[in-house]
C-alpha distance (Angstrom), angle and dihedral (degrees) to the residues before:
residue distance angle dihedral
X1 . . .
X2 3.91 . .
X3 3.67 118.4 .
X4 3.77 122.2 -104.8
X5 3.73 102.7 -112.0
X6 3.73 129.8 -120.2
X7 3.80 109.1 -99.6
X8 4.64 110.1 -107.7
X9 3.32 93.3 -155.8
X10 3.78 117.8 129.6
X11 4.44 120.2 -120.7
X12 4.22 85.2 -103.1
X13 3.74 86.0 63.2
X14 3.74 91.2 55.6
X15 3.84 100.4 55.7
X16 3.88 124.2 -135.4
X17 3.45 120.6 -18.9
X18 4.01 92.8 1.1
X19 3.93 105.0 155.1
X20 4.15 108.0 -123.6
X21 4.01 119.0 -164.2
X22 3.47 129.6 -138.5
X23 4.36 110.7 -49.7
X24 4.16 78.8 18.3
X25 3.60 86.0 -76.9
X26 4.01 117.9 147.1
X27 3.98 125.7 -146.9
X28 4.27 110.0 -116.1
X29 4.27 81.3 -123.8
X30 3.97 86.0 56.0
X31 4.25 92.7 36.1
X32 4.27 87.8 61.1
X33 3.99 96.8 39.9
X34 4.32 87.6 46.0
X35 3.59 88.8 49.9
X36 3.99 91.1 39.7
X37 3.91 85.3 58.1
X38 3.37 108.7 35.8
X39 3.85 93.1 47.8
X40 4.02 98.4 52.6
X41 3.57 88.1 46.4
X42 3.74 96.7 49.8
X43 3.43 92.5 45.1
X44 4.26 99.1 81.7
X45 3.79 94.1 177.7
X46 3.94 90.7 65.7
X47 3.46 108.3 27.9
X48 3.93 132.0 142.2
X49 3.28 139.4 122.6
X50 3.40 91.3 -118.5
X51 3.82 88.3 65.3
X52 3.75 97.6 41.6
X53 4.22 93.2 54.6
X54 3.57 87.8 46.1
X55 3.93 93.2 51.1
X56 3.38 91.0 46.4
X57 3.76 97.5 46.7
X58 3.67 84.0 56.7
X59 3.13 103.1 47.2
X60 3.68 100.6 51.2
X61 3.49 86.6 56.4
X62 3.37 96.7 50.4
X63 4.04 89.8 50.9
X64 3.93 84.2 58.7
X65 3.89 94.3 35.9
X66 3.85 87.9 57.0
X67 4.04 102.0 43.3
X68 3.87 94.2 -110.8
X69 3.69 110.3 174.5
X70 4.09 111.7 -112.9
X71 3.62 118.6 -162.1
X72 3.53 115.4 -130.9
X73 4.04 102.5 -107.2
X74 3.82 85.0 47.1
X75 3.72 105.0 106.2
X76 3.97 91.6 45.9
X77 3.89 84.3 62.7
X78 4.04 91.1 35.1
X79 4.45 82.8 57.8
X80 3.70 93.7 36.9
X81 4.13 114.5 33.0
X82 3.73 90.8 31.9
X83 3.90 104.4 39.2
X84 3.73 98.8 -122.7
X85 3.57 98.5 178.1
X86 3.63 88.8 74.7
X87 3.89 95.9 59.4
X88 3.86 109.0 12.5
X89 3.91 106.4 56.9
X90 3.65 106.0 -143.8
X91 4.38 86.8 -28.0
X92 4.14 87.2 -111.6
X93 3.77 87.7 114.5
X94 4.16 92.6 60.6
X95 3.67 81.7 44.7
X96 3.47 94.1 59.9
X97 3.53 85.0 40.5
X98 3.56 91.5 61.5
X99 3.47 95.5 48.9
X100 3.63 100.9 53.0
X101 3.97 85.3 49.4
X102 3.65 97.7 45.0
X103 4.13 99.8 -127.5
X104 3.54 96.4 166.3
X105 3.80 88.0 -171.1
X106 3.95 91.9 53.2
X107 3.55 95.2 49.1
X108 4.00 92.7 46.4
X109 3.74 89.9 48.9
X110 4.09 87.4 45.4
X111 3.49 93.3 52.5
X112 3.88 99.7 35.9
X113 4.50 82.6 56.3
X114 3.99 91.5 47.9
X115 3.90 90.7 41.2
X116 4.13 86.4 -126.5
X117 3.45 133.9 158.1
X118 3.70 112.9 -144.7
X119 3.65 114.8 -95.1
X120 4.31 100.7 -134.6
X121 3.71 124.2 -167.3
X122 3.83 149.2 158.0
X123 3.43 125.5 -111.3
X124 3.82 102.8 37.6
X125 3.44 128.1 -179.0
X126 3.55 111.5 -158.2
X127 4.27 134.7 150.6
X128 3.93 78.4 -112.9
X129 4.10 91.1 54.0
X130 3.55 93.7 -138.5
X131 3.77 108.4 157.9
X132 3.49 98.3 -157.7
X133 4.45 120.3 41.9
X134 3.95 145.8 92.5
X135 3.28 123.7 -47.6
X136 4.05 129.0 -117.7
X137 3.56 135.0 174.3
X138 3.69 108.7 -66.3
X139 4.07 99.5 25.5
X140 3.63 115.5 128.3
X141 3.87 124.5 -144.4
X142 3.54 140.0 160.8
X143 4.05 113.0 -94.3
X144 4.28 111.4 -171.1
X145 3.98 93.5 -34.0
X146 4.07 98.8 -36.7
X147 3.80 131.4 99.1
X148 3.48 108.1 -117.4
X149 4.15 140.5 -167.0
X150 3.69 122.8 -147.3
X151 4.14 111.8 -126.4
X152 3.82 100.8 175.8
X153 3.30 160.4 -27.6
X154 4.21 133.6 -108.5
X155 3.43 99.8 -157.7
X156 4.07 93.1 -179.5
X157 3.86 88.6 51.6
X158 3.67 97.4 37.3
X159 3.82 95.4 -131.4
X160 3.66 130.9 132.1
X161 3.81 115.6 -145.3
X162 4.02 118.5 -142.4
X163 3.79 129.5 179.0
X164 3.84 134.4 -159.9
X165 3.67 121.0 -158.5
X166 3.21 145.0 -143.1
X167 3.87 135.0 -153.1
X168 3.48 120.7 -110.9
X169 3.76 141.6 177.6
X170 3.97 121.1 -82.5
X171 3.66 126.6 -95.1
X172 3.59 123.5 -168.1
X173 3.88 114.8 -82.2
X174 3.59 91.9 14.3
X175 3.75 122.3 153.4
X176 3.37 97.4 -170.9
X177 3.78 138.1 23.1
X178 3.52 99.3 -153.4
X179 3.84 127.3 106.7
X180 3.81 129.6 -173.3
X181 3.05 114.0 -107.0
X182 4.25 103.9 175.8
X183 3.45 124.6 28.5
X184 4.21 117.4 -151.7
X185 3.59 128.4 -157.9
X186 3.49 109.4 175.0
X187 3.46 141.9 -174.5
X188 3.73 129.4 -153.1
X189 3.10 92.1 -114.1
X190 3.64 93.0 59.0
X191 3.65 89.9 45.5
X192 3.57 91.5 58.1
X193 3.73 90.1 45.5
X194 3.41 91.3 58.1
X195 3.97 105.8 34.3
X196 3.78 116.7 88.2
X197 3.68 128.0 -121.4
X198 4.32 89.0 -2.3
Protein backbone atom coordinates (compact mmCIF):
# COMPACT_ATOMS: atom_id res chain seq x y z
CA UNK A 1 0.00 0.00 0.00
CA UNK A 2 1.52 3.45 -1.02
CA UNK A 3 2.22 5.90 1.62
CA UNK A 4 0.04 8.93 2.18
CA UNK A 5 2.27 11.74 1.19
CA UNK A 6 3.48 14.65 3.18
CA UNK A 7 1.36 17.70 2.35
CA UNK A 8 3.83 20.70 -0.19
CA UNK A 9 1.99 23.30 0.74
CA UNK A 10 3.78 26.36 2.03
CA UNK A 11 2.97 27.87 6.12
CA UNK A 12 0.67 30.83 4.20
CA UNK A 13 -1.48 28.01 3.02
CA UNK A 14 -2.03 26.85 6.54
CA UNK A 15 -3.43 30.06 8.11
CA UNK A 16 -2.32 31.46 11.55
CA UNK A 17 -0.72 29.43 13.84
CA UNK A 18 -0.80 26.26 11.39
CA UNK A 19 2.19 24.00 12.56
CA UNK A 20 4.67 23.37 9.29
CA UNK A 21 7.38 20.42 9.45
CA UNK A 22 10.68 20.39 8.38
CA UNK A 23 11.00 21.87 4.30
CA UNK A 24 7.27 23.33 5.40
CA UNK A 25 6.08 19.97 4.89
CA UNK A 26 3.10 18.65 7.23
CA UNK A 27 2.61 14.90 8.48
CA UNK A 28 -1.01 13.30 6.88
CA UNK A 29 -1.81 12.68 11.03
CA UNK A 30 -1.19 16.57 11.45
CA UNK A 31 -2.99 17.46 7.70
CA UNK A 32 -6.60 15.76 9.21
CA UNK A 33 -6.32 17.26 12.90
CA UNK A 34 -5.32 21.05 11.09
CA UNK A 35 -8.18 20.71 8.95
CA UNK A 36 -10.34 19.22 11.96
CA UNK A 37 -9.52 22.58 13.78
CA UNK A 38 -9.48 25.06 11.50
CA UNK A 39 -12.81 23.96 9.93
CA UNK A 40 -15.03 23.85 13.28
CA UNK A 41 -13.66 27.02 14.15
CA UNK A 42 -14.33 28.70 10.88
CA UNK A 43 -17.52 27.44 10.71
CA UNK A 44 -19.49 30.27 13.22
CA UNK A 45 -22.92 28.72 12.72
CA UNK A 46 -21.76 25.44 14.58
CA UNK A 47 -19.27 26.29 16.82
CA UNK A 48 -18.46 25.01 20.45
CA UNK A 49 -15.98 23.63 22.10
CA UNK A 50 -17.85 20.87 22.75
CA UNK A 51 -17.86 20.14 19.01
CA UNK A 52 -14.28 20.99 18.32
CA UNK A 53 -12.84 18.33 21.27
CA UNK A 54 -15.09 15.89 19.97
CA UNK A 55 -13.85 16.38 16.27
CA UNK A 56 -10.62 16.27 17.27
CA UNK A 57 -10.90 13.23 19.48
CA UNK A 58 -12.14 11.61 16.44
CA UNK A 59 -10.07 12.49 14.26
CA UNK A 60 -6.91 11.58 15.93
CA UNK A 61 -8.21 8.36 16.17
CA UNK A 62 -9.09 8.04 12.94
CA UNK A 63 -5.39 9.21 11.82
CA UNK A 64 -4.21 6.10 13.91
CA UNK A 65 -7.26 3.91 12.91
CA UNK A 66 -6.27 4.46 9.23
CA UNK A 67 -2.26 3.98 9.36
CA UNK A 68 -1.51 7.71 8.66
CA UNK A 69 2.12 8.35 8.91
CA UNK A 70 3.01 10.75 12.10
CA UNK A 71 6.23 12.42 12.16
CA UNK A 72 8.04 12.09 15.17
CA UNK A 73 7.70 15.78 16.79
CA UNK A 74 3.99 15.45 15.94
CA UNK A 75 2.30 14.87 19.21
CA UNK A 76 4.37 17.79 20.93
CA UNK A 77 2.55 20.07 18.36
CA UNK A 78 -0.80 17.81 18.60
CA UNK A 79 -0.52 18.87 22.92
CA UNK A 80 0.69 22.30 22.25
CA UNK A 81 -0.81 24.00 18.80
CA UNK A 82 -4.01 22.12 19.20
CA UNK A 83 -4.71 22.22 23.04
CA UNK A 84 -4.89 18.55 23.67
CA UNK A 85 -5.41 18.65 27.20
CA UNK A 86 -8.84 19.68 26.58
CA UNK A 87 -9.84 16.53 24.52
CA UNK A 88 -7.10 13.84 24.93
CA UNK A 89 -6.78 13.17 28.77
CA UNK A 90 -3.23 12.57 29.39
CA UNK A 91 -3.01 11.11 25.27
CA UNK A 92 -2.35 7.34 26.86
CA UNK A 93 -5.67 6.31 25.38
CA UNK A 94 -4.41 7.15 21.50
CA UNK A 95 -1.41 5.38 22.66
CA UNK A 96 -3.11 2.43 23.35
CA UNK A 97 -4.86 3.09 20.36
CA UNK A 98 -1.85 2.91 18.46
CA UNK A 99 -0.77 -0.08 19.83
CA UNK A 100 -3.68 -2.17 19.29
CA UNK A 101 -3.55 -0.83 15.55
CA UNK A 102 0.04 -1.21 15.02
CA UNK A 103 0.96 2.60 13.70
CA UNK A 104 4.47 2.29 14.05
CA UNK A 105 4.72 6.02 13.34
CA UNK A 106 2.13 6.87 16.20
CA UNK A 107 3.72 4.88 18.67
CA UNK A 108 7.34 6.31 17.76
CA UNK A 109 5.99 9.80 17.90
CA UNK A 110 4.11 8.73 21.38
CA UNK A 111 7.04 7.53 22.83
CA UNK A 112 9.59 10.08 21.38
CA UNK A 113 6.83 13.05 23.34
CA UNK A 114 6.80 10.95 26.73
CA UNK A 115 10.63 10.27 26.41
CA UNK A 116 9.70 6.27 26.80
CA UNK A 117 11.30 3.34 25.93
CA UNK A 118 8.96 0.68 24.85
CA UNK A 119 7.98 -1.66 27.48
CA UNK A 120 8.40 -5.41 25.40
CA UNK A 121 7.09 -8.64 26.66
CA UNK A 122 5.94 -12.23 25.95
CA UNK A 123 2.73 -13.38 26.22
CA UNK A 124 0.67 -10.43 24.94
CA UNK A 125 -2.76 -10.18 24.69
CA UNK A 126 -3.71 -7.71 22.33
CA UNK A 127 -7.06 -7.16 19.74
CA UNK A 128 -4.16 -7.77 17.16
CA UNK A 129 -3.14 -11.28 19.01
CA UNK A 130 0.35 -10.68 18.74
CA UNK A 131 2.12 -12.73 21.37
CA UNK A 132 5.05 -10.86 21.57
CA UNK A 133 4.89 -6.42 21.56
CA UNK A 134 4.71 -3.15 23.77
CA UNK A 135 2.61 -2.75 26.26
CA UNK A 136 -0.34 -0.02 26.68
CA UNK A 137 -2.92 0.55 29.07
CA UNK A 138 -5.32 -2.25 28.91
CA UNK A 139 -2.87 -5.15 27.46
CA UNK A 140 -2.84 -8.25 29.33
CA UNK A 141 0.28 -10.48 29.85
CA UNK A 142 1.47 -13.04 31.99
CA UNK A 143 3.68 -11.63 35.07
CA UNK A 144 5.55 -14.82 37.23
CA UNK A 145 2.52 -17.33 36.64
CA UNK A 146 -0.55 -14.67 36.92
CA UNK A 147 -2.59 -12.90 34.25
CA UNK A 148 -2.05 -9.47 34.58
CA UNK A 149 -3.60 -5.85 33.28
CA UNK A 150 -1.51 -2.87 32.72
CA UNK A 151 -2.92 0.41 34.80
CA UNK A 152 -0.21 2.98 34.01
CA UNK A 153 2.74 4.25 33.24
CA UNK A 154 5.62 6.42 35.41
CA UNK A 155 7.27 7.94 32.82
CA UNK A 156 9.88 9.82 35.30
CA UNK A 157 10.62 6.42 36.96
CA UNK A 158 10.47 4.38 33.91
CA UNK A 159 8.16 1.71 35.38
CA UNK A 160 5.11 0.18 34.05
CA UNK A 161 2.45 -0.70 36.64
CA UNK A 162 0.33 -4.08 36.15
CA UNK A 163 -2.38 -5.56 38.33
CA UNK A 164 -3.89 -9.07 38.73
CA UNK A 165 -7.23 -9.53 40.19
CA UNK A 166 -9.05 -11.40 42.06
CA UNK A 167 -12.83 -12.17 42.32
CA UNK A 168 -14.68 -11.08 45.06
CA UNK A 169 -18.19 -11.05 46.43
CA UNK A 170 -20.82 -8.33 45.26
CA UNK A 171 -21.59 -5.17 46.94
CA UNK A 172 -24.40 -3.11 46.11
CA UNK A 173 -23.86 -0.77 43.06
CA UNK A 174 -20.92 -2.56 42.05
CA UNK A 175 -19.76 -2.66 38.49
CA UNK A 176 -17.35 -4.99 38.88
CA UNK A 177 -16.52 -7.80 41.27
CA UNK A 178 -13.03 -7.87 40.86
CA UNK A 179 -10.36 -6.65 43.33
CA UNK A 180 -6.59 -6.35 42.89
CA UNK A 181 -4.99 -8.46 44.41
CA UNK A 182 -0.97 -7.73 43.24
CA UNK A 183 0.27 -4.66 42.28
CA UNK A 184 3.50 -4.62 39.59
CA UNK A 185 5.90 -2.01 39.02
CA UNK A 186 8.32 -3.14 36.77
CA UNK A 187 11.31 -2.21 35.29
CA UNK A 188 12.76 -3.25 32.01
CA UNK A 189 15.11 -4.73 33.38
CA UNK A 190 12.88 -6.95 35.22
CA UNK A 191 10.94 -7.50 32.18
CA UNK A 192 13.81 -8.72 30.45
CA UNK A 193 14.70 -10.83 33.40
CA UNK A 194 11.69 -12.43 33.26
CA UNK A 195 10.78 -12.67 29.40
CA UNK A 196 12.07 -15.69 27.53
CA UNK A 197 14.27 -15.76 24.58
CA UNK A 198 14.22 -11.45 24.54
Amino acid sequence: MPKVPYSESKPEAHGEGGIIMEGNKMSPALEILHLTWYGVHENASLWSWARLNRCMHTALDLAIEAGFEFGLDDFYEIAGTYRWGWWAGDGEGFYSHAVNANNMSAIKAYEHYRGRKPFITNNVSQPAARQRGRLAIGTHFTWLGEQVAVTSFDDKTKVVVACSYKDRPPRPADWTRLEVKHIYKLTHKELKANTPND
